[in-house]
Each structure stands twice: as structure tokens, then as C-alpha cells.
C-alpha positions in Angstrom: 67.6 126.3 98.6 71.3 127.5 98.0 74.0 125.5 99.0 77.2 127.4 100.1 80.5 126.7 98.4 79.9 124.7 95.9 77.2 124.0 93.2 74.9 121.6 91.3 75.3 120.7 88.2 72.2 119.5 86.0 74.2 120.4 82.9 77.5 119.5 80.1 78.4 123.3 80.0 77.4 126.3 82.6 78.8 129.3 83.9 82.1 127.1 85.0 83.0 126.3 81.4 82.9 123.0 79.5 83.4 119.2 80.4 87.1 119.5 80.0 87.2 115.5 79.3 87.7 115.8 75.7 90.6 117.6 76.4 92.3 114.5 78.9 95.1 112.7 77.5 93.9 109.0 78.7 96.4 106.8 78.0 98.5 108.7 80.4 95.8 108.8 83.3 97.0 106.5 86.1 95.7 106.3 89.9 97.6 104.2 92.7 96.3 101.7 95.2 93.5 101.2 92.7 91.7 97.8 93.4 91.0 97.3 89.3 93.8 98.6 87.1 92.4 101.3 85.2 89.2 101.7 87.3 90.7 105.3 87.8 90.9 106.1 84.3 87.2 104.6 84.0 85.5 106.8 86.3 86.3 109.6 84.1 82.8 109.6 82.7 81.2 111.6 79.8 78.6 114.2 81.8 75.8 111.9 80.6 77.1 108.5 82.6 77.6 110.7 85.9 75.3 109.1 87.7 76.0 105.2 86.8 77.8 103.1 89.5 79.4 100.8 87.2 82.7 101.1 86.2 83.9 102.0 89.6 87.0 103.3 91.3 88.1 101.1 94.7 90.5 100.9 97.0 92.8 97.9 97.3 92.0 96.4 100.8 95.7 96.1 102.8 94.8 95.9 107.0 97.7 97.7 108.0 97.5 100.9 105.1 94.6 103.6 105.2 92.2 103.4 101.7 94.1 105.8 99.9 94.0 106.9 96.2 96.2 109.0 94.1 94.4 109.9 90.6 96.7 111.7 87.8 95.1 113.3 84.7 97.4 114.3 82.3 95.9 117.0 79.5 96.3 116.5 75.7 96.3 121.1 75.9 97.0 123.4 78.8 93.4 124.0 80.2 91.9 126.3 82.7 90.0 124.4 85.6 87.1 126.2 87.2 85.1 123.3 89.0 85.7 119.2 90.2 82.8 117.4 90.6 83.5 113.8 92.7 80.6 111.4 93.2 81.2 108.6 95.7 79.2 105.7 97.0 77.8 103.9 100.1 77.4 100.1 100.0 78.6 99.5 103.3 78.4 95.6 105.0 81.5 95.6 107.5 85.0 96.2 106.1 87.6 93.7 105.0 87.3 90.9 102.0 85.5 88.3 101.8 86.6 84.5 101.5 87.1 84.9 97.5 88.8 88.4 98.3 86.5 90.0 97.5 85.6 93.7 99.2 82.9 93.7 101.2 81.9 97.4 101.9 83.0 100.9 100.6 82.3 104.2 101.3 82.8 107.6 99.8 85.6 110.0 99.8 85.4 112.5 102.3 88.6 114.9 101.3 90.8 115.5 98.2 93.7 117.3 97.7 94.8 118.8 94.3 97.5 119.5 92.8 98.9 121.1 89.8 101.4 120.6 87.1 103.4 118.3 89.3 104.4 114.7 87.9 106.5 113.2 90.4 103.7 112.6 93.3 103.3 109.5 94.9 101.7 108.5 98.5 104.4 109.5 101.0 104.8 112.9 98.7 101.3 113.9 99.4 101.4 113.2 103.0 103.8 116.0 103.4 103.7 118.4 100.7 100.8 121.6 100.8 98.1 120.9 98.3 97.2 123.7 95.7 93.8 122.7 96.9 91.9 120.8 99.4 88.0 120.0 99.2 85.8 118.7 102.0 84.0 116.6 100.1 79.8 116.3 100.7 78.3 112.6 101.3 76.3 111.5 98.6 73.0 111.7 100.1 73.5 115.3 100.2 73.0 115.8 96.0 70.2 113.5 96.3 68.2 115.8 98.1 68.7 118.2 95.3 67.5 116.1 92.7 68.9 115.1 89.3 72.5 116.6 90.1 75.9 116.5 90.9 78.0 118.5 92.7 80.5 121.2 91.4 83.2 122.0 93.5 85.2 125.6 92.9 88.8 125.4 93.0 90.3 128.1 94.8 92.3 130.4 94.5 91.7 130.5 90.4 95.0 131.5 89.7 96.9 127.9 90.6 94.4 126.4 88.2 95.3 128.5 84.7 97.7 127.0 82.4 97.2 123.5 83.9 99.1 120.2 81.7 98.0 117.4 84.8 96.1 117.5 87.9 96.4 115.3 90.2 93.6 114.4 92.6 95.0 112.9 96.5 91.9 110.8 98.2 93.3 110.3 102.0 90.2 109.3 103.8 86.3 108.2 103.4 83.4 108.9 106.0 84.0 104.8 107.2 86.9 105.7 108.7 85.5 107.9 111.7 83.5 105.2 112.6 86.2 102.7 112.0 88.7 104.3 114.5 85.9 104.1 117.0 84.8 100.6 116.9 88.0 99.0 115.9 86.6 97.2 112.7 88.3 96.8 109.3 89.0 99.1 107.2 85.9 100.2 104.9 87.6 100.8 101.4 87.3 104.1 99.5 84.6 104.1 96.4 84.2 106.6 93.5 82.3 106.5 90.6 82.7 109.3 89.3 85.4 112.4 88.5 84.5 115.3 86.3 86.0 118.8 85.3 84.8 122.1 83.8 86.6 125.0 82.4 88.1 125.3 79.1 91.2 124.3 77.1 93.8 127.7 76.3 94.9 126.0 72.6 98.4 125.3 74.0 99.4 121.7 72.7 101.4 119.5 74.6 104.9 118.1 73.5 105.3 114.6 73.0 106.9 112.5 76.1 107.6 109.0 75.4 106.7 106.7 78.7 106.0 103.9 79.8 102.4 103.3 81.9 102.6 100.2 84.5 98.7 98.6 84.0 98.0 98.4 88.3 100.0 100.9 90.4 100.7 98.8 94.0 102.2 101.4 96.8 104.8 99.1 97.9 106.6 99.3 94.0 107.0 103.3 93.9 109.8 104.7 94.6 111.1 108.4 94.3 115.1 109.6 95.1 116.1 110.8 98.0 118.2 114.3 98.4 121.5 111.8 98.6 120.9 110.4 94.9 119.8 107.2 96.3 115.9 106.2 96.4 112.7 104.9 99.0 110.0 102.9 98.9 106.7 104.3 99.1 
């Protein structure tokens, strides 16, 4: 049975190139509202561990925000990306945090934007600006049924994804949050436990740029300027 729009993968390299994590520049990965700091950078798995749960991208549980995550992959080379591959998960039991503050159920993605070649994106940027890309995202049940794969995602058109030094990937919503809306319970937080890409790396180096990485990236400490020179909180 074919599946429209998208593919999946059994194997490291096919038709859509290469696992293009050798060519991710780690230290500089960073993802915002992440519950663990450097859970984001974590879930970038070798093809091998695609399908373990642990270590595992959450959400940070805040009532009054949606369960929103902003993952930025820098390159070490300017690649070519063909093909995302995003694996969520289910564990579902009500929404909120438990006594210890703990989070009590996630659920997985259900869109992501992309973007390319931009650095200055946080949370109120993505809200308004037109993504390069944007992926309705399958439930997880839905590769199950197709066996021992996961499932690789074209990004279209090809031509916004040559040349690439950073991606980054904009998580706004989960499948929780339908039901959420209807039945006025907490918010379910957002789970992913996985992030792959395939293509291949054009042998253009990066230069050097000197920063400075904070370890857990909270929305409330962002801020970008304004047109006036001054500057907002995200």
C-alpha cells in the first residue's frame, strides 16, 4: 500500500540522500520551551536509535501558553535537505503536572513549520512570519501499521532547501489539543522523540561565529528589537 506525500523509511541512505546528522553542528542546536535543557538537541538520533523513546523532547507545562517548541539546527557545511522525518508519542493520562511537577501526559506533534537560513526566530516571530515549509504531521499509529519504519517527509518546493547553514523546525500544536479545546481540560504537553534529516552536504564550510548558548531556553527571557531600536519580550 502507497502512502501519498510522504514516505517510509526502513533505511540510513535512500533515494532522499544520506542521514545529514553528521553534518549538524551540535553544540549550537538549541530548542525553546523545552521541558529538559538539551532534550532538543538529544532527539537528534543516529538512524539506528529512531525508534527508542528515551531521551525525549517535552514541552514545558505553563496553563496559560499553548505547548510550543522551536528546534534550531545549525550545520557544520551548507547541505541540501530532501526529507524530515519527526516521530512523536502518545502517553496520554489527563494534562497538567503532577504534585512533584511532574508532566502527566503528552502527545505528538501534529504540524511543523520550517524554515531556512534564518537565525533570529523566536515564538512571537513564527507566529507571524510565512514558513518556507509547513508539514501536517501523521499520528504515530499511522507508521506502525507499516511496520519497522519511520516516516520521511519531502520538503517542498526543493529550491528553499539548497544551500541550507540552519533549519529551524516551529512545533505549534499536538493532536491533544482538539480535544483539549473541547472538553476544557489542561493542556496535554507536546512529545517528540525523534528528528531526522536526509539529503547531502555541498562541501561549503562554515565560518567560525563565537556565541554564547544559554543551557534551557524559557519564552518569557527572549527578546528580539523592535523597528524603533528598542526591544520585547517574547
Amino acid at each position: 500500500m502507497e502512502c501519498e506525500g510522504h514516505s517510509h523509511d526502513h533505511e540510513h541512505t535512500d533515494d532522499a540522500g544520506a542521514s545529514l546528522r553528521s553534518e549538524i553542528n551540535f553544540p549550537g542546536v538549541y530548542c525553546l520551551n523545552e521541558l529538559t535543557p538539551n532534550s532538543g538537541r538529544a532527539v537528534l538520533k543516529p538512524h539506528d536509535e529512531r525508534f527508542s523513546i528515551h531521551p525525549n523532547l517535552i514541552s514545558q507545562y505553563d496553563p496559560d501558553d499553548d505547548p510550543e517548541l522551536l528546534l534550531h539546527i545549525p550545520f557544520t557545511e551548507s547541505v541540501s535537505i530532501k526529507t524530515v522525518s519527526v516521530k512523536g508519542r502518545f502517553s496520554v493520562d489527563g494534562g497538567g503536572v503532577d504534585d512533584d511537577g511532574n508532566v502527566t501526559g503528552t502527545a505528538a506533534p501534529k504540524t511543523v513549520k520550517v524554515y531556512a537560513n534564518r537565525q533570529d526566530l523566536d515564538f512571537e516571530t513564527v507566529r507571524e512570519l510565512e514558513p518556507h515549509a509547513t508539514i501536517d504531521l501523521l499520528p504515530p499509529e499511522h507508521g506502525e501499521e507499516f511496520g519497522d519504519g519511520t516516516i520521511d517527509y519531502p520538503l517542498r518546493p526543493a529550491g528553499r532547501f539548497q544551500g541550507v547553514s540552519c533549519v529551524t523546525f516551529y512545533f505549534p500544536d499536538n493532536y491533544a489539543m482538539a480535544e483539549e479545546e473541547d472538553d476544557g481540560e489542561d493542556k496535554v504537553q507536546t512529545e517528540i522523540t525523534f528528528v531526522g534529516l536526509k539529503g547531502k552536504g555541498m562541501n561549503v564550510k562554515r565560518r567560525a561565529v563565537e556565541c554564547v548558548y544559554e543551557t534551557r531556553g524559557m519564552k518569557k527571557d527572549h527578546k528580539v528589537p523592535d523597528e524603533m531600536g528598542g526591544s520585547h519580550f517574547v
